[in-house]
Each structure stands twice: as C-alpha cells, then as structure tokens.
mmCIF file as Biopython writes it, N, C-alpha, C and O atoms, coordinates in Angstrom:
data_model
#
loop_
_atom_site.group_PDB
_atom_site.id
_atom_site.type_symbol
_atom_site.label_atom_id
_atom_site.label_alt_id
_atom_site.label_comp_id
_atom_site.label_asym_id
_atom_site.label_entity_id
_atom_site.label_seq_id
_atom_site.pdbx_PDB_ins_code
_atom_site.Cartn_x
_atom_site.Cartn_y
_atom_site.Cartn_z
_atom_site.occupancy
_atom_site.B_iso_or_equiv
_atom_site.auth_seq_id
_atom_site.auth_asym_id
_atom_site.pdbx_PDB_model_num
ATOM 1   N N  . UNK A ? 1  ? 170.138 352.766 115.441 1.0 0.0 1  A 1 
ATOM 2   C CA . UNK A ? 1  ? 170.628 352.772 116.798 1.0 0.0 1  A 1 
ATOM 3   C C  . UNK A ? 1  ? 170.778 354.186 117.340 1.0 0.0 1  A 1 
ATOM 4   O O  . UNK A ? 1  ? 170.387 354.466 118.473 1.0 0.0 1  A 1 
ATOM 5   N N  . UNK A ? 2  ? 171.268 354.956 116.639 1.0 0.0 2  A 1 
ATOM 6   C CA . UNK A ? 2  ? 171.281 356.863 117.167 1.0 0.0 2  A 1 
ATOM 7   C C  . UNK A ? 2  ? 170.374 357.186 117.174 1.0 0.0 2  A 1 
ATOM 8   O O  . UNK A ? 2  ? 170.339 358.308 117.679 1.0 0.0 2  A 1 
ATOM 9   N N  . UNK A ? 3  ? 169.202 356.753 116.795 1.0 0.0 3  A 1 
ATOM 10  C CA . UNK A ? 3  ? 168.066 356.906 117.413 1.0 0.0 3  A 1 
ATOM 11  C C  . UNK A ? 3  ? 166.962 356.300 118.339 1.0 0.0 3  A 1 
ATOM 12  O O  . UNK A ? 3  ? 165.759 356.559 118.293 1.0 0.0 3  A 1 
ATOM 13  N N  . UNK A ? 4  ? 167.623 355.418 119.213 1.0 0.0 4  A 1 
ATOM 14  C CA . UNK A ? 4  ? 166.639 354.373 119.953 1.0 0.0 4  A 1 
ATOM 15  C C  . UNK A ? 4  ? 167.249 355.759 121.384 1.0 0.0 4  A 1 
ATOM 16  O O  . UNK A ? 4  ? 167.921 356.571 120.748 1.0 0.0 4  A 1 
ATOM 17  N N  . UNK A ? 5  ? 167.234 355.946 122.035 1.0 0.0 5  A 1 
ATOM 18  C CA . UNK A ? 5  ? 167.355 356.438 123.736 1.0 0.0 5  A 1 
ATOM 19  C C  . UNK A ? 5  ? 165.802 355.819 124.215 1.0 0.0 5  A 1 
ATOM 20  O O  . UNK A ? 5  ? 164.703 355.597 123.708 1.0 0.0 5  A 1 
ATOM 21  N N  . UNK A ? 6  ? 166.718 355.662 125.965 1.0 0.0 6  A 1 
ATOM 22  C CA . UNK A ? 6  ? 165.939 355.223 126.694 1.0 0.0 6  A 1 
ATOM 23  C C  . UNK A ? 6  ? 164.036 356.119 126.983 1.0 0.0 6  A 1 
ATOM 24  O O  . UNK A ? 6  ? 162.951 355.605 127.255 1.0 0.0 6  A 1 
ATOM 25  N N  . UNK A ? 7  ? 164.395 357.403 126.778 1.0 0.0 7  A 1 
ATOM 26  C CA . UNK A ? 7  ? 162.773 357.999 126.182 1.0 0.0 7  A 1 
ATOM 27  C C  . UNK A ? 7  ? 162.578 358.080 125.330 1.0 0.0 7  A 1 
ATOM 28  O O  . UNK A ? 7  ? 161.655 358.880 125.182 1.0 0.0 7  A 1 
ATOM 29  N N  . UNK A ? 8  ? 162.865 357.748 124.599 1.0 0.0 8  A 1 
ATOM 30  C CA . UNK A ? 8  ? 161.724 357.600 123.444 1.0 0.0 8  A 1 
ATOM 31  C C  . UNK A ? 8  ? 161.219 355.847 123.483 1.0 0.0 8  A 1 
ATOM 32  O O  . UNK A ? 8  ? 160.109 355.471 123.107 1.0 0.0 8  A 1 
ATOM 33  N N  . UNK A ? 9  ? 161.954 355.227 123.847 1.0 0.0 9  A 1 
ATOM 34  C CA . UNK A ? 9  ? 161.531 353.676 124.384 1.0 0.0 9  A 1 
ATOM 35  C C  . UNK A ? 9  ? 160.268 354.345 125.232 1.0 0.0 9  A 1 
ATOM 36  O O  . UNK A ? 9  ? 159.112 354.094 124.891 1.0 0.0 9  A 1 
ATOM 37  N N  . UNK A ? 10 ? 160.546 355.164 126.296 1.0 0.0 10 A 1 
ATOM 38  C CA . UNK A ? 10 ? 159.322 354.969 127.019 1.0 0.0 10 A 1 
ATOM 39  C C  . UNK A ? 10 ? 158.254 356.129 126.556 1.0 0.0 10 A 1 
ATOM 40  O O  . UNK A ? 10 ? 157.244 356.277 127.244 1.0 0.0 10 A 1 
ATOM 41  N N  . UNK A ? 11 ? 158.433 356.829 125.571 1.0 0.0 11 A 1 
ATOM 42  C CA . UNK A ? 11 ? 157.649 357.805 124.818 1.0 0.0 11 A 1 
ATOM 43  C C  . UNK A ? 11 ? 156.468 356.678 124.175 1.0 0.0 11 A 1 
ATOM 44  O O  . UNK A ? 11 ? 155.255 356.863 124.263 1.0 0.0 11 A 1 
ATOM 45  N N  . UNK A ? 12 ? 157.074 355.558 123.558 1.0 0.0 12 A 1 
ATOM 46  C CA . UNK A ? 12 ? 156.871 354.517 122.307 1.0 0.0 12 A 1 
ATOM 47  C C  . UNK A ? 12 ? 155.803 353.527 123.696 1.0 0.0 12 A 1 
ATOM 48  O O  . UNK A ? 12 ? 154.573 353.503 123.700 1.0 0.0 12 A 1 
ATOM 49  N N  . UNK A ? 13 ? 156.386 353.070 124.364 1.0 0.0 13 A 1 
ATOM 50  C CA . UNK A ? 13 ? 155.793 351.869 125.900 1.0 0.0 13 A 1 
ATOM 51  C C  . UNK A ? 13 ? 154.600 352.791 126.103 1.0 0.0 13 A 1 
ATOM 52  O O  . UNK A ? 13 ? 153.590 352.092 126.181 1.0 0.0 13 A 1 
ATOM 53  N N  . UNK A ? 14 ? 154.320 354.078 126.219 1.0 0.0 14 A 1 
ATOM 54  C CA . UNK A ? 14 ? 153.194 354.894 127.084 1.0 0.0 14 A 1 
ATOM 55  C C  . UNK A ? 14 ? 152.129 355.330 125.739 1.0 0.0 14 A 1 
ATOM 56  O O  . UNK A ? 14 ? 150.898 355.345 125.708 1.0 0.0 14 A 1 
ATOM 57  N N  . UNK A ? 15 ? 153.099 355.658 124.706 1.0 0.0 15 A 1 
ATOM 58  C CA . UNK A ? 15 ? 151.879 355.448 123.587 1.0 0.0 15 A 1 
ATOM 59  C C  . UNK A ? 15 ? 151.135 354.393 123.341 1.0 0.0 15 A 1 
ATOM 60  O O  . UNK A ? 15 ? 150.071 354.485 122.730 1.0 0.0 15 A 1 
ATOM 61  N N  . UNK A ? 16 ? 151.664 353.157 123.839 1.0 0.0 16 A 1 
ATOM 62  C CA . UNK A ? 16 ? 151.204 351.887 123.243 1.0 0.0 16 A 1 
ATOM 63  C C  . UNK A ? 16 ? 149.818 350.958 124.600 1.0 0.0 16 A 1 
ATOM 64  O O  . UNK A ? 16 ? 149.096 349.964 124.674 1.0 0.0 16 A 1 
ATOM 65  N N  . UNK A ? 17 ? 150.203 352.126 125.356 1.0 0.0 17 A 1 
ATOM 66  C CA . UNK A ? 17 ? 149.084 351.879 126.661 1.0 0.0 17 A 1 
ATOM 67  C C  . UNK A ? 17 ? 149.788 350.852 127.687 1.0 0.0 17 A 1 
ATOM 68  O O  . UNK A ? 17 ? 149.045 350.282 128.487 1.0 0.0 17 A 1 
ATOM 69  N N  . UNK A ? 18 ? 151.508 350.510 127.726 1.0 0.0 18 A 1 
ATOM 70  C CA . UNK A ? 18 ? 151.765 349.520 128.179 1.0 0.0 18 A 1 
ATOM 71  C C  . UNK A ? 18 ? 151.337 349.963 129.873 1.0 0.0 18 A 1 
ATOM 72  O O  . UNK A ? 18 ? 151.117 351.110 130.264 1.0 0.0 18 A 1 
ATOM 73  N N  . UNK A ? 19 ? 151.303 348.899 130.574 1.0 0.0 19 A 1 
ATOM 74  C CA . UNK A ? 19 ? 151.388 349.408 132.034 1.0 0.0 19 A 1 
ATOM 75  C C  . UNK A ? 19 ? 152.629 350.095 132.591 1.0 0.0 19 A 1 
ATOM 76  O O  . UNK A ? 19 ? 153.817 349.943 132.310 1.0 0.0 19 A 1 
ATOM 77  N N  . UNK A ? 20 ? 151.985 350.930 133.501 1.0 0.0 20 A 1 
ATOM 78  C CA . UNK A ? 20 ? 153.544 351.619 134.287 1.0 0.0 20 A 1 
ATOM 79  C C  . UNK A ? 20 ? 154.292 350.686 134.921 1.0 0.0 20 A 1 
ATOM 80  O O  . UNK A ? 20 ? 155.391 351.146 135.231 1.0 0.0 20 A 1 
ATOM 81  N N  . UNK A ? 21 ? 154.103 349.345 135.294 1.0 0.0 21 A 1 
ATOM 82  C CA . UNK A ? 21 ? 155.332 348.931 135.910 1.0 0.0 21 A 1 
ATOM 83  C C  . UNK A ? 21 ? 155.860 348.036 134.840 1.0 0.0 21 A 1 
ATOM 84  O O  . UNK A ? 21 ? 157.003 347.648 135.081 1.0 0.0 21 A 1 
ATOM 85  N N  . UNK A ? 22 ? 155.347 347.604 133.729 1.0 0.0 22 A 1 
ATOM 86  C CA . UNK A ? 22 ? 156.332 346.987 132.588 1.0 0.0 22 A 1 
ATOM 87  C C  . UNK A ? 22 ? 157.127 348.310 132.070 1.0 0.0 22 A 1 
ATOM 88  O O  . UNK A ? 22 ? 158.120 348.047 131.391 1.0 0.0 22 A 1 
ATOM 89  N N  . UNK A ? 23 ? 156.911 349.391 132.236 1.0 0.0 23 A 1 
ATOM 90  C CA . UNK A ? 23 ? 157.894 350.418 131.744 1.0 0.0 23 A 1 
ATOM 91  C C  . UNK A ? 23 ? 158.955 350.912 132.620 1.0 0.0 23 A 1 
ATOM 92  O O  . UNK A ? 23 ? 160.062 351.390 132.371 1.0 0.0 23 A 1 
ATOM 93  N N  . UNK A ? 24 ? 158.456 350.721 133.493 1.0 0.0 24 A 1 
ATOM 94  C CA . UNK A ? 24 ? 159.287 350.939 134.875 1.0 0.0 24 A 1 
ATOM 95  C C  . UNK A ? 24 ? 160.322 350.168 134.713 1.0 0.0 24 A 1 
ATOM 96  O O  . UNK A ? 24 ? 161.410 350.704 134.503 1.0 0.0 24 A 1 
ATOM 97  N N  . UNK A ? 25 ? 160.211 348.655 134.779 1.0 0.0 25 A 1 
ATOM 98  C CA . UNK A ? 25 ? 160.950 347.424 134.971 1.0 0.0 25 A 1 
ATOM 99  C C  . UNK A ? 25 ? 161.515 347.106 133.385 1.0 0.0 25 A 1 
ATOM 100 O O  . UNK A ? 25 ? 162.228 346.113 133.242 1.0 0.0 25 A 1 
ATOM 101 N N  . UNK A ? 26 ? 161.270 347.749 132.483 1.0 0.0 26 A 1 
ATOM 102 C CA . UNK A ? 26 ? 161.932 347.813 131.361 1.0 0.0 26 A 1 
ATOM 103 C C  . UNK A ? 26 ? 162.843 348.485 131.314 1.0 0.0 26 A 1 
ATOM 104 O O  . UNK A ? 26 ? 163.890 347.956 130.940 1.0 0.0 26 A 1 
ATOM 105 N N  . UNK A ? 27 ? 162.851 350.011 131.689 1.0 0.0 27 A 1 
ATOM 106 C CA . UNK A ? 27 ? 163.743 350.896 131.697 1.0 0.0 27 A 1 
ATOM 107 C C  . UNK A ? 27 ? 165.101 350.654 132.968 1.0 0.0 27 A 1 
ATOM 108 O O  . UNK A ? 27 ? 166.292 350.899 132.778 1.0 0.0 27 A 1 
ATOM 109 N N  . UNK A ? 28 ? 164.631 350.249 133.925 1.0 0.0 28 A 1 
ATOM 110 C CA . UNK A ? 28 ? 165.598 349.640 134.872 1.0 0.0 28 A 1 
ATOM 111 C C  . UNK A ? 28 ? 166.424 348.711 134.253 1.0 0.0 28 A 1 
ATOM 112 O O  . UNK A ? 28 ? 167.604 348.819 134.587 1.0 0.0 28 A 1 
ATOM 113 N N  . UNK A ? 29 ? 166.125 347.667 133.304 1.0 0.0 29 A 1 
ATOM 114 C CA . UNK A ? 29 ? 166.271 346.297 132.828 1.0 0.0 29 A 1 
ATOM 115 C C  . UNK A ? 29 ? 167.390 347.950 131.944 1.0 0.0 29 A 1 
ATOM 116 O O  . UNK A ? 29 ? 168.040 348.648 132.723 1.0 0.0 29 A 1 
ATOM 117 N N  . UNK A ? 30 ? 167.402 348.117 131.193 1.0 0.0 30 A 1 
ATOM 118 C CA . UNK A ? 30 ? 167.663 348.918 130.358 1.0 0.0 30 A 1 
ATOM 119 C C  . UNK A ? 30 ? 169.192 349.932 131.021 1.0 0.0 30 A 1 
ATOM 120 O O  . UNK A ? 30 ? 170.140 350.334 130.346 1.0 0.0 30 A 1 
ATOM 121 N N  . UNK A ? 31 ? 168.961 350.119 132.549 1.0 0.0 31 A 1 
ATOM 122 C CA . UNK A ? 31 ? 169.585 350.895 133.249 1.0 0.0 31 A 1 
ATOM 123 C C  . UNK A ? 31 ? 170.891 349.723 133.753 1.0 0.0 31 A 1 
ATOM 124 O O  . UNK A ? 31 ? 172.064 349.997 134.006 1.0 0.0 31 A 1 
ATOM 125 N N  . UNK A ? 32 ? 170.450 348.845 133.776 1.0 0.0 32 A 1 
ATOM 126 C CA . UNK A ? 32 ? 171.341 347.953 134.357 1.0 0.0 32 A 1 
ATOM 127 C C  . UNK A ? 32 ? 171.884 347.202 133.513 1.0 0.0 32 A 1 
ATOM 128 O O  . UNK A ? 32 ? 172.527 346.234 133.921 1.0 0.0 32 A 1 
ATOM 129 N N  . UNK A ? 33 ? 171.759 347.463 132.110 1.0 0.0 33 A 1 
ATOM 130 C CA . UNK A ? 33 ? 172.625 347.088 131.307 1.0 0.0 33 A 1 
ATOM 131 C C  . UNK A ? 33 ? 173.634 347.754 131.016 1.0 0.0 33 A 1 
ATOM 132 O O  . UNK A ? 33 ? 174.802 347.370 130.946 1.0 0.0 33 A 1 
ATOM 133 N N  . UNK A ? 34 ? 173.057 349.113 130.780 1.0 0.0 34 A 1 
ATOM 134 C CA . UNK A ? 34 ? 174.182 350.355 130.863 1.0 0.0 34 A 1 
ATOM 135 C C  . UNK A ? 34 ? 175.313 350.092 131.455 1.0 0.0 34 A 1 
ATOM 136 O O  . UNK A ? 34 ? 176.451 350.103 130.986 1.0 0.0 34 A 1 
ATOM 137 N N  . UNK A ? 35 ? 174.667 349.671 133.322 1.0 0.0 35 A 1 
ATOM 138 C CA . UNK A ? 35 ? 175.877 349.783 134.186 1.0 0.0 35 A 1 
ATOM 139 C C  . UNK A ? 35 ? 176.599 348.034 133.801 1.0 0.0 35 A 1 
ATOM 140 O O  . UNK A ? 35 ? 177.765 347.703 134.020 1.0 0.0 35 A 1 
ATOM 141 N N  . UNK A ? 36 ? 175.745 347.344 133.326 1.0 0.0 36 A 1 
ATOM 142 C CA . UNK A ? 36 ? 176.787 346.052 133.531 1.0 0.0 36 A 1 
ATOM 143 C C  . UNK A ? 36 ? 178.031 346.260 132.290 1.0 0.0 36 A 1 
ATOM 144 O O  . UNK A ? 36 ? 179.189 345.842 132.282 1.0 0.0 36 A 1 
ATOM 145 N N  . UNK A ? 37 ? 177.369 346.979 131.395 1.0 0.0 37 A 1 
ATOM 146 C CA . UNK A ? 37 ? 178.578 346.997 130.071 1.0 0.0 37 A 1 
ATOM 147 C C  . UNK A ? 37 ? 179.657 347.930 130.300 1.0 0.0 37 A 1 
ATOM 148 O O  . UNK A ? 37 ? 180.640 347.743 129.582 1.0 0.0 37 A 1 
ATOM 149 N N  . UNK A ? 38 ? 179.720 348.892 131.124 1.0 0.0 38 A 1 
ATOM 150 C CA . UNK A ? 38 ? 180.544 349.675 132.030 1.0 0.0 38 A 1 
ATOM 151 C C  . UNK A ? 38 ? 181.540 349.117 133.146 1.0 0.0 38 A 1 
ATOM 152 O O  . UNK A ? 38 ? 182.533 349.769 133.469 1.0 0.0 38 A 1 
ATOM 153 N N  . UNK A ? 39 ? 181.246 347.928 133.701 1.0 0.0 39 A 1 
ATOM 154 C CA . UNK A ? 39 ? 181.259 347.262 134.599 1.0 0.0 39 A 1 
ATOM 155 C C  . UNK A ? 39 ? 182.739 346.420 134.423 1.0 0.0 39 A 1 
ATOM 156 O O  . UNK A ? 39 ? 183.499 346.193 135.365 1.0 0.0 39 A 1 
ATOM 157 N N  . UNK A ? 40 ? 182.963 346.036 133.098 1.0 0.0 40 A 1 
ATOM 158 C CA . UNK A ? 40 ? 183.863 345.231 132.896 1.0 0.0 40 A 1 
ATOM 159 C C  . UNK A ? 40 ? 183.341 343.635 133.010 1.0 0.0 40 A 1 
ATOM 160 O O  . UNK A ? 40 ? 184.175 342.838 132.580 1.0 0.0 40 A 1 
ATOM 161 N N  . UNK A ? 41 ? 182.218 343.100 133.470 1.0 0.0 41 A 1 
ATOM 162 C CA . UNK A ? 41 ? 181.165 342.168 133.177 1.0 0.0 41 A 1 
ATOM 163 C C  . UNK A ? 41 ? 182.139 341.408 134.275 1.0 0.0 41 A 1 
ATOM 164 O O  . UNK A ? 41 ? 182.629 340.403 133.759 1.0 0.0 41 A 1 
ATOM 165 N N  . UNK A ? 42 ? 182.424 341.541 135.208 1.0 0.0 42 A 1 
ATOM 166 C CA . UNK A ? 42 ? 183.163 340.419 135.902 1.0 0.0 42 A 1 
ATOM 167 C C  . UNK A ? 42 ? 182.231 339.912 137.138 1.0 0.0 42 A 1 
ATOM 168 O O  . UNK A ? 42 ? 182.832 339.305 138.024 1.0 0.0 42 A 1 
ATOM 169 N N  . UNK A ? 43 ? 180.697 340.111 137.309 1.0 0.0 43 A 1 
ATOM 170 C CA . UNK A ? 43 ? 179.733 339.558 137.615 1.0 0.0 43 A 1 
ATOM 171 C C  . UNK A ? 43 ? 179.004 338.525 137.163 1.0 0.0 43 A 1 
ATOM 172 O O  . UNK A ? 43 ? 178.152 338.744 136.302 1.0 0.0 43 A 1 
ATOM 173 N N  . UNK A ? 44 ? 179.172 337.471 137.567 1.0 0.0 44 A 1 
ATOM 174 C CA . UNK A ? 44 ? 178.160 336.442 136.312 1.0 0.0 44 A 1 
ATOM 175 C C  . UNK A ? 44 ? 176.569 337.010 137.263 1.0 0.0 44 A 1 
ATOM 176 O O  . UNK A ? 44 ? 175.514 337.231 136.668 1.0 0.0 44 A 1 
ATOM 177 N N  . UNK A ? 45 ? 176.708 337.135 138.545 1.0 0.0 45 A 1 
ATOM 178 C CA . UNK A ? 45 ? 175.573 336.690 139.340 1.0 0.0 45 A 1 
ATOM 179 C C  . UNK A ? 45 ? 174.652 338.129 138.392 1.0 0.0 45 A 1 
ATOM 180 O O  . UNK A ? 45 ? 173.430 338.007 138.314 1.0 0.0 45 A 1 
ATOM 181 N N  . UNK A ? 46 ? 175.191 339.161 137.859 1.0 0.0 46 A 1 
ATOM 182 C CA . UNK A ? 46 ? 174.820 340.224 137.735 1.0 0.0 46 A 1 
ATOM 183 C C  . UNK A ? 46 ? 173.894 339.675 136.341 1.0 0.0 46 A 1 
ATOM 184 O O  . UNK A ? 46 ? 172.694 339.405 136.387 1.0 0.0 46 A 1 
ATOM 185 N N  . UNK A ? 47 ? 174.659 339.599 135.268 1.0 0.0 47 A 1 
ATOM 186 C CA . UNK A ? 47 ? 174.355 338.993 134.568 1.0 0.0 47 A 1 
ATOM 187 C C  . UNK A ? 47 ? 173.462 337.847 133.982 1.0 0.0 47 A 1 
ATOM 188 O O  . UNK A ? 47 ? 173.364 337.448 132.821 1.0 0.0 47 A 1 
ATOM 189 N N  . UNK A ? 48 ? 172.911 337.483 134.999 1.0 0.0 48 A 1 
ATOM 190 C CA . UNK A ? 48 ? 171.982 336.085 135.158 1.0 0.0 48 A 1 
ATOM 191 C C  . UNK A ? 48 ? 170.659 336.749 136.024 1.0 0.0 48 A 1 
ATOM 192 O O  . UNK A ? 48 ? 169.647 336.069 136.198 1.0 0.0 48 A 1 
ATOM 193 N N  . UNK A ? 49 ? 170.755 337.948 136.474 1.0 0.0 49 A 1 
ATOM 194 C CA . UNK A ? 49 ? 169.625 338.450 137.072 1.0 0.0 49 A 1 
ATOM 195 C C  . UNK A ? 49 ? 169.096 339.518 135.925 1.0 0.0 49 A 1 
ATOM 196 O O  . UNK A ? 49 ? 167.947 339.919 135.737 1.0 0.0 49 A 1 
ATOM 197 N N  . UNK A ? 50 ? 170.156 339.801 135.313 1.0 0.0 50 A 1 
ATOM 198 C CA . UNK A ? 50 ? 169.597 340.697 134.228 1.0 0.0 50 A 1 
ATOM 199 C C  . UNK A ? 50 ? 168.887 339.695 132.782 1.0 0.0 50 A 1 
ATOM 200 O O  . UNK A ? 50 ? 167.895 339.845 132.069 1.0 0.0 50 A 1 
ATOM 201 N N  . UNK A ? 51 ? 169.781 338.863 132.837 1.0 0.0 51 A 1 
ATOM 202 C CA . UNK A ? 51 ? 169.114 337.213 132.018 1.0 0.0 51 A 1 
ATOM 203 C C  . UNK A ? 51 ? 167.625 337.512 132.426 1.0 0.0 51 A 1 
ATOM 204 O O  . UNK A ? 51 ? 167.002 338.461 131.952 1.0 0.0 51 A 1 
ATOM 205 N N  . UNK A ? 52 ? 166.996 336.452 133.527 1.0 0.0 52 A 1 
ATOM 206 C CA . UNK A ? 52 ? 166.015 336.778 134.225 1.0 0.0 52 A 1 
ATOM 207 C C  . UNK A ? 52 ? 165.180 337.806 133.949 1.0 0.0 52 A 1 
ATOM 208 O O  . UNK A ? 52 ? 164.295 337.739 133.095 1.0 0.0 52 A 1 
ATOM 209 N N  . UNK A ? 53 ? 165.415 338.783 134.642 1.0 0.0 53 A 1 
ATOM 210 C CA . UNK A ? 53 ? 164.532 340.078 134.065 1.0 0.0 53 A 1 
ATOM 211 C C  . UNK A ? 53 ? 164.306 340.378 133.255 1.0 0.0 53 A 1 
ATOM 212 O O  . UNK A ? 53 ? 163.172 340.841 133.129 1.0 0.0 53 A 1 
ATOM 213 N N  . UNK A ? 54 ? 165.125 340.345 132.205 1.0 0.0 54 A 1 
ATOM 214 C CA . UNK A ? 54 ? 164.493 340.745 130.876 1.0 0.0 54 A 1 
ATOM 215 C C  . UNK A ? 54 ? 163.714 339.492 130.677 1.0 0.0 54 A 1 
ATOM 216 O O  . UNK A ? 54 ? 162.527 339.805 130.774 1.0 0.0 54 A 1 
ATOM 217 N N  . UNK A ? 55 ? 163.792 338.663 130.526 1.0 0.0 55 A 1 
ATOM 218 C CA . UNK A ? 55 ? 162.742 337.298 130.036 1.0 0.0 55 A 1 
ATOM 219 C C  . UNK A ? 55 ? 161.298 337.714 130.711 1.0 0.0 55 A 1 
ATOM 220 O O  . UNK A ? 55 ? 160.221 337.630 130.121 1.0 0.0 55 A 1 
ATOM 221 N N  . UNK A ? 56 ? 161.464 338.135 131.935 1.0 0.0 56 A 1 
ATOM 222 C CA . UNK A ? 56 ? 160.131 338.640 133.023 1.0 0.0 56 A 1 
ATOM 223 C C  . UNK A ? 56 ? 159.098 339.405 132.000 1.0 0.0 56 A 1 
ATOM 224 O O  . UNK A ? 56 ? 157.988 339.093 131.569 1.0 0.0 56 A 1 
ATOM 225 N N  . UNK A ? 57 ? 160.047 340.673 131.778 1.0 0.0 57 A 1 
ATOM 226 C CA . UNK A ? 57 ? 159.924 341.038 131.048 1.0 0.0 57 A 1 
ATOM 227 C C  . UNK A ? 57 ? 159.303 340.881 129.378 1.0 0.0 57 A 1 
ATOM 228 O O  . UNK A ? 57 ? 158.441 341.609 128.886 1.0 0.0 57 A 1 
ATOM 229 N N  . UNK A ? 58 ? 159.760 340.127 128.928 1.0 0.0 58 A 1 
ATOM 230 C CA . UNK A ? 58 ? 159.248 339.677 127.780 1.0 0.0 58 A 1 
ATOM 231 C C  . UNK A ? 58 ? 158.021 339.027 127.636 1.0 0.0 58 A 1 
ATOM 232 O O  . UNK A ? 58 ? 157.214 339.000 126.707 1.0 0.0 58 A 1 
ATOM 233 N N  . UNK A ? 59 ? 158.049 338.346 129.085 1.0 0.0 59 A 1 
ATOM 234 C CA . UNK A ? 59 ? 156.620 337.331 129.238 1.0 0.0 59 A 1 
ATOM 235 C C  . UNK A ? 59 ? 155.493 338.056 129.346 1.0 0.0 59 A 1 
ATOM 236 O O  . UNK A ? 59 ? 154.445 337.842 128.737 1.0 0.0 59 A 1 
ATOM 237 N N  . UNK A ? 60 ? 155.748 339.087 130.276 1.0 0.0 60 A 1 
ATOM 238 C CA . UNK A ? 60 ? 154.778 340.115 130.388 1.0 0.0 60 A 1 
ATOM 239 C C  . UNK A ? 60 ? 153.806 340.654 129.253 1.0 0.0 60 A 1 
ATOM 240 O O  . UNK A ? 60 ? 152.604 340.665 128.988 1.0 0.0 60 A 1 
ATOM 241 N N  . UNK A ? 61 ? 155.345 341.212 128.595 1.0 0.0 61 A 1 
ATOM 242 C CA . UNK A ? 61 ? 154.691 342.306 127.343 1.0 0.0 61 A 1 
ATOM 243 C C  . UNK A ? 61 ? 154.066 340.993 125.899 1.0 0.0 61 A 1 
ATOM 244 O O  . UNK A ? 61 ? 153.316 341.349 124.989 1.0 0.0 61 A 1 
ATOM 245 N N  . UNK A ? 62 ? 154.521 339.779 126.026 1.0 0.0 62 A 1 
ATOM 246 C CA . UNK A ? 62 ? 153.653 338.718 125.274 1.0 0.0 62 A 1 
ATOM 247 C C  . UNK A ? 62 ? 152.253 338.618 125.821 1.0 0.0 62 A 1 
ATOM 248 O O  . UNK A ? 62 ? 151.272 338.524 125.083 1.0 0.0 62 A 1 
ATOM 249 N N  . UNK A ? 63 ? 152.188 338.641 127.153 1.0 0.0 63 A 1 
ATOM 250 C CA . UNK A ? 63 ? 150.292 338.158 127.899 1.0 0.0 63 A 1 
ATOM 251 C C  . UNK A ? 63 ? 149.645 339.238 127.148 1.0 0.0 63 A 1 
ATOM 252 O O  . UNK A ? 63 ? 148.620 339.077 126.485 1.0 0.0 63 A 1 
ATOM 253 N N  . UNK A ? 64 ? 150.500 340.731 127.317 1.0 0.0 64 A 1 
ATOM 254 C CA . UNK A ? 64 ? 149.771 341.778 127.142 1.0 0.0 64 A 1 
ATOM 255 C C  . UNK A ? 64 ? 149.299 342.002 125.707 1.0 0.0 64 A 1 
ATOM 256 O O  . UNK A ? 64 ? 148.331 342.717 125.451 1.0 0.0 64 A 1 
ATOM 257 N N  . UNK A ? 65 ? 150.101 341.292 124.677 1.0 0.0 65 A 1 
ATOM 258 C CA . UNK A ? 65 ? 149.379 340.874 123.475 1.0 0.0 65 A 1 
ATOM 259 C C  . UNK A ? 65 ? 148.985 339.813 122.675 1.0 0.0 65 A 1 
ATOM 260 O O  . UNK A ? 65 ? 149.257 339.529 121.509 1.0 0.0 65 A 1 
ATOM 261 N N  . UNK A ? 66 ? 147.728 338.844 124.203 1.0 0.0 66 A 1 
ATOM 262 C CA . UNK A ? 66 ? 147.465 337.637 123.674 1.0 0.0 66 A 1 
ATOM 263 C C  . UNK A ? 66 ? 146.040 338.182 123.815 1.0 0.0 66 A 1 
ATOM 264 O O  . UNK A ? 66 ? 145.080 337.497 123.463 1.0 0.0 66 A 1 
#
C-alpha cells in the first residue's frame, strides 16, 4: 500500500497503452474517493455515483482485454 500513489497508477495505465480517458476517469474515480473518505460519508447519492463509476470503469478496462 506505501507504495501504490495515484502516479504511479497512471505511470503503470500509460505503460500498459490504456486509453487517455480510462486514465483520466480512473484517476478522478480515484480523486473522489479521496474526497468521499474525508467527507465523513454522509452522502449516499455520492457514494452510489462513485459505485457506478468505478464499475464503468471496470467494464471498460475488461473490453480492453477481450
């Protein structure tokens, strides 16, 4: 874990040829977790869009290795 940061995630996404907007929308996904765990989580709506997105997310980066 002391070694995952958000660049080297996208050091690791740009080596791997992912597209710029799955890295884009990863790192956001990534940014807005930050802020929801900061947050005190008293958003569900917040929480259920970040649900969402990351799954978007996931679907994506699965097509991209079918």
């Amino acid at each position: 874990q002391s070694n995952f940061t958000k660049e080297k995630l996208e050091i690791e996404l740009n080596k791997n040829r992912t597209p710029k907007n799955i890295v884009i929308n990863t790192l956001e996904i990534i940014n807005k977790l930050e802020m929801f765990n900061y947050s005190g989580r008293n958003d569900l709506k917040i929480s259920e869009e970040i649900f969402k997105d990351s799954i978007d997310i996931i679907d994506e980066i699965e097509q991209l290795n079918k």
